[in-house]
Structure formats: structure tokens, C-alpha cells
C-alpha positions as CSV (number, residue, x, y, z in Angstrom):
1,X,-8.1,0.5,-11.1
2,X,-6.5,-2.9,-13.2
3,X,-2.8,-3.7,-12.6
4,X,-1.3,-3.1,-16.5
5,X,0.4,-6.8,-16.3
6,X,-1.6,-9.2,-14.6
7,X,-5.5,-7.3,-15.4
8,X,-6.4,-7.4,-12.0
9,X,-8.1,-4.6,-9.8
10,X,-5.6,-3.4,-7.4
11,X,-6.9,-4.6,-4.0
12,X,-8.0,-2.2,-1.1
13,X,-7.0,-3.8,1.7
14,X,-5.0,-1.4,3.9
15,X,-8.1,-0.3,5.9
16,X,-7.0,3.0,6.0
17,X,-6.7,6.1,3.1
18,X,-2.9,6.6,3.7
19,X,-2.2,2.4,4.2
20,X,-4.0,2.3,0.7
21,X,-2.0,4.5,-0.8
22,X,1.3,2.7,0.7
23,X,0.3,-0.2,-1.4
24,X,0.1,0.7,-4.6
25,X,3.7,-0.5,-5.4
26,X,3.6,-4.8,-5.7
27,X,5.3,-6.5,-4.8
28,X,7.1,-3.6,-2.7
29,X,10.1,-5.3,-1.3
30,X,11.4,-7.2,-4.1
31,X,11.5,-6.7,-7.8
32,X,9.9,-7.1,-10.2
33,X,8.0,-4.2,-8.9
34,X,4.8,-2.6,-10.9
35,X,4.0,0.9,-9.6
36,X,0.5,1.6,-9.9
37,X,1.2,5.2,-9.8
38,X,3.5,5.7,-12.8
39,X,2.2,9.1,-13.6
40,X,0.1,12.2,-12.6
41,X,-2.9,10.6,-14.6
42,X,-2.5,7.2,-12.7
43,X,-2.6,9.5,-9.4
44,X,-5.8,11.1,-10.6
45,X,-7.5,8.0,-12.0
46,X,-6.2,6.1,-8.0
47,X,-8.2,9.6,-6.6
48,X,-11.4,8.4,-8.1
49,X,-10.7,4.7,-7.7
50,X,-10.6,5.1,-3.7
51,X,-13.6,7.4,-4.0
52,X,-11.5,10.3,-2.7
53,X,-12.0,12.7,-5.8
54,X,-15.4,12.6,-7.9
55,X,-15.8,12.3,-11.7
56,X,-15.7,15.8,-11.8
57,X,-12.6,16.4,-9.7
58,X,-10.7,13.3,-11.4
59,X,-11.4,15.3,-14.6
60,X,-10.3,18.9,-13.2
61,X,-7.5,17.5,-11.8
62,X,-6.4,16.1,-15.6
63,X,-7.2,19.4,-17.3
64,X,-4.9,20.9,-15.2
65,X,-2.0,18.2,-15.3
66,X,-2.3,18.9,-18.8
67,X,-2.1,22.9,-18.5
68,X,1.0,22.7,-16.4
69,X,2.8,19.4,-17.6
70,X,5.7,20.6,-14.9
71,X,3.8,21.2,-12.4
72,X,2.1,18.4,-13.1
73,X,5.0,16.3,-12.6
74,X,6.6,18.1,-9.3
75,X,2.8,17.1,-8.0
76,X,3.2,13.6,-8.9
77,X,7.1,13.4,-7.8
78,X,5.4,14.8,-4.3
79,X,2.9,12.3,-4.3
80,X,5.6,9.6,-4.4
81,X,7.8,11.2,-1.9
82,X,4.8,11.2,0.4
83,X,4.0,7.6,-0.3
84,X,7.7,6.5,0.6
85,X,7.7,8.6,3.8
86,X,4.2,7.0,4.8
87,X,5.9,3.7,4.5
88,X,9.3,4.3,6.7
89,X,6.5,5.9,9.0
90,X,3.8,2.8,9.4
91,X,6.9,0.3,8.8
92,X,8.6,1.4,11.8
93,X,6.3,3.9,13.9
94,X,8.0,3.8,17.2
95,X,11.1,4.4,15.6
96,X,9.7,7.7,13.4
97,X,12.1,8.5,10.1
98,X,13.3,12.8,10.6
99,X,12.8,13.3,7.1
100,X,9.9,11.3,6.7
101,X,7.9,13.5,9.4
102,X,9.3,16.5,7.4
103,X,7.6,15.4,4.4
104,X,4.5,14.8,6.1
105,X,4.3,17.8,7.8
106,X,5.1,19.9,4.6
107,X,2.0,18.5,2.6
108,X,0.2,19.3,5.8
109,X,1.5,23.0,5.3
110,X,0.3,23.1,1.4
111,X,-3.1,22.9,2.5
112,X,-4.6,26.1,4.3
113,X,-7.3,24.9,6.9
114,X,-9.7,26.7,9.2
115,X,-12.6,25.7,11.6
116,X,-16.0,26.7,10.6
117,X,-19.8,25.8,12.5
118,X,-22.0,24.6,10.0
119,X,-25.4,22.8,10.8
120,X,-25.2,23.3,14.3
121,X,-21.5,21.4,14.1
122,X,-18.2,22.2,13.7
123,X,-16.2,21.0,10.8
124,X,-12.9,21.6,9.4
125,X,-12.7,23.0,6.2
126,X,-9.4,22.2,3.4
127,X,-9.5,24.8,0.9
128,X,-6.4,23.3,-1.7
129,X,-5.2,25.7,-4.3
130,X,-5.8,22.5,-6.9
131,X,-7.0,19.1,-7.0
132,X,-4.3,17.2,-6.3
133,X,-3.2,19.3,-3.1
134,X,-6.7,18.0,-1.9
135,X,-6.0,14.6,-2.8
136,X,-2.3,15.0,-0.8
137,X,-3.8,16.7,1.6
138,X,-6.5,13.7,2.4
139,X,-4.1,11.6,2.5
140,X,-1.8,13.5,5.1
141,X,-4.7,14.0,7.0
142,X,-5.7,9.8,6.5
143,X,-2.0,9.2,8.0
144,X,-2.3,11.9,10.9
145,X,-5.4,10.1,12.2
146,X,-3.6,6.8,12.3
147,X,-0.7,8.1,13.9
148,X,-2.5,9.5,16.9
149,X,-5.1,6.5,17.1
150,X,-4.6,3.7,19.3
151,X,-5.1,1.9,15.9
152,X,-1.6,2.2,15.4
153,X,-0.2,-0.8,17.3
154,X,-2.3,-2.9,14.9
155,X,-0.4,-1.5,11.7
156,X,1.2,-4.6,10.1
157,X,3.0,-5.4,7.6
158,X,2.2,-8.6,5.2
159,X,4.2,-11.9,6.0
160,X,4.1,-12.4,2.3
161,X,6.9,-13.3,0.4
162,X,8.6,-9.4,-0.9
163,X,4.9,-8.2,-0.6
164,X,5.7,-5.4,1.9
165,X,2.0,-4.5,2.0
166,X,0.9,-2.8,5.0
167,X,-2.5,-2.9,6.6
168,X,-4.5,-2.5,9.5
169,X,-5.1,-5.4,11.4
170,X,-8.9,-5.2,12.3
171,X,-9.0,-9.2,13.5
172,X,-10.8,-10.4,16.8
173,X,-7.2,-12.1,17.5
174,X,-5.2,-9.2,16.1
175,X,-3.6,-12.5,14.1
176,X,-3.7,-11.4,10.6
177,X,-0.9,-12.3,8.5
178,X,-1.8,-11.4,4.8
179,X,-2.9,-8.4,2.7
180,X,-5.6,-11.0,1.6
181,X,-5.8,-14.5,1.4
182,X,-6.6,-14.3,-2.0
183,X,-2.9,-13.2,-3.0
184,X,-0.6,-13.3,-0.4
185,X,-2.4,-16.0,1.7
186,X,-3.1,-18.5,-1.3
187,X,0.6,-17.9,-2.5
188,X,1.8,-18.9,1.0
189,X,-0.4,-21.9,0.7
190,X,0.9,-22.9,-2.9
191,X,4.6,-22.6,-1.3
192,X,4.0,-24.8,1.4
193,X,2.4,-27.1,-0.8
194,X,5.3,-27.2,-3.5
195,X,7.4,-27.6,-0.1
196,X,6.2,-30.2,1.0
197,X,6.0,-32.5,-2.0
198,X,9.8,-31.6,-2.9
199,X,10.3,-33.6,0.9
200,X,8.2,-36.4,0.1
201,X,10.3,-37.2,-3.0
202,X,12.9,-36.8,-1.5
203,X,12.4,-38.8,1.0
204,X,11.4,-41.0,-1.7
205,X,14.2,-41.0,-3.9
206,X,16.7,-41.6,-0.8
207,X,19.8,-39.2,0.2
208,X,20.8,-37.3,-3.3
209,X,18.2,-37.7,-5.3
210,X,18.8,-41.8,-6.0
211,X,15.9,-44.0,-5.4
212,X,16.5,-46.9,-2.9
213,X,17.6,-49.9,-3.6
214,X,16.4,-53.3,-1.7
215,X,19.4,-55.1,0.0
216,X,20.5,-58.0,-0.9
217,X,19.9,-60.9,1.7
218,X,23.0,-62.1,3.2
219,X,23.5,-66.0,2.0
């Protein structure tokens, strides 16, 4: 899935469904802001990027945005909801938002679910009444599992400048600071570096911006 202004792939890096899904806003705390999921076809098309929904899904699920243009766009306006609730959750999740529990819980609810044995195993089975309530509906179910995990305490959020990005920090050291390196990390790195040649001319240059002058020797 390519960002629409700078033609890049939109990076998977929240090592989790439900962190992924988070992301797709960027930068997410400070605008400009380019919202990967400007529409219910952008939902369906992020579906089959994250390998959630197959071709064949991807395409039901546009044939029937396209039926029910409305409903289409409650489903989308839920997605978003979701997203936003997901992010006050993982952002803070000792500290849990009322209404974004609410709105987890409810696209919980939309999808019926029953235990079957299949295979000599048991499995839960999601039976959505469309395509997208699946799609919701893993990524409820993506957040749940992370909630209740001892994975949790290693949700973190990127120390990027405005990024916002939150992922799961899978390190040795538990250290991770970026989304990647490759974006956040490198940007850091280009900071620092403009930082740090801004002090050596001015150190240069002298108090306000002046270059030093030599004394003159006392006669």
C-alpha cells in the first residue's frame, strides 16, 4: 500500500494487527497528517495489504461498499472510530479510556462467535455478516490479545519527532526507540547532525552570529 504524497509503501512495523492499524495516520501527532485510510476502498485495499482479507474478500468487500454507499461509509467511520480508540488504549494502557473500551467492546459484539472441534482441535469460529465486520472484527480480536498478553508492557510509542507511531518493542534490551530506523531513526540522525553543525558555527562565528576578531596587541 504506497503513501499518495511521498510513493512510499506504508511500513508494517507495529508487530501486531491492531498496532498496524494505529499507524496508518503519519505523522500522527502533528500535522501535516496523511491518513492512509481516507475511505472505505483504502480500508479494503489496507485488508489485503496486511494479508488479513484475500483477493477475493478485498473484492467482495468493494462490491458491497459500492451496493450500499451509506453503509459503506458508517463501516468506514467505524473503522476510524476503532482506530482512535485503539490508540488512547495502547497510548496509555494502565490508564484505560471508558469510551474507548466501549468502542472496543461493541465491534466485539458485531461479530457472532462460537467454539467448534475441528481436526481433533478446537477453534473459534467469526461468522461476520460482511467483509468488513471480519476485517473489524480481526482487528478487535488482534487488540484483545495484546491487552491480556504480558506483551503489553512492551507497547511503545516512537520517540520520533510528531510520529506518534506505536509498536511493540520485541528488542533483547527492550531499548527500541523508532518505528524504524529507516524513517524515524535516520530523521533523528539528520536532526542531530543539522544540530550540531548550527553549534560549530556558532561557536565559530562568536556570540551573535559575528566572527571573531584578533585583538589588537597592547603597545
Amino acid at each position: 500500500m504506497r503513501s499518495a504524497v511521498t510513493g512510499r509503501n506504508l511500513p508494517l512495523c507495529g508487530g501486531a494487527l491492531c498496532l498496524d492499524f494505529v499507524n496508518t495516520v503519519d505523522p500522527r501527532l502533528k500535522p501535516p497528517h496523511e491518513e492512509f485510510l481516507a475511505g472505505f476502498a483504502e480500508l479494503a485495499n489496507w485488508g489485503r495489504y496486511v494479508r488479513v482479507l484475500s483477493v477475493s474478500q478485498r473484492r467482495a468487500m468493494l462490491t458491497e461498499g459500492a451496493a450500499d454507499p451509506t453503509g459503506a461509509a458508517a463501516a468506514h467511520r467505524r473503522a476510524i472510530e476503532l482506530r482512535e480508540a485503539l490508540f488512547r488504549l495502547f497510548r496509555a494502557p494502565r490508564r484505560p479510556s471508558p469510551d474507548a473500551l466501549t468502542t472496543l467492546n461493541g465491534e466485539l459484539q458485531r461479530t457472532s462467535v462460537f467454539i467448534q472441534r475441528r481436526q481433533g482441535r478446537y477453534e473459534l469460529v467469526w461468522r461476520p455478516a460482511f467483509v468488513v465486520d471480519g476485517l473489524l472484527g480481526a482487528i478487535a480480536r488482534s487488540a484483545v490479545d495484546l491487552l491480556t498478553s504480558r506483551e503489553l508492557d512492551h507497547v511503545r510509542e516512537c520517540a520520533g519527532d510528531g510520529c506518534g507511531w506505536l509498536f511493540l518493542d520485541t528488542s533483547k534490551a527492550h531499548r527500541r526507540r523508532w518505528c524504524t530506523m529507516a524513517v524515524c531513526g535516520n530523521r533523528a540522525k539528520a536532526r542531530r547532525h543539522r544540530d550540531n553543525r548550527r553549534v560549530r558555527v556558532a561557536a565559530h562565528l562568536g556570540v551573535g552570529g559575528r566572527s571573531r576578531k584578533p585583538q589588537a596587541r597592547a603597545s
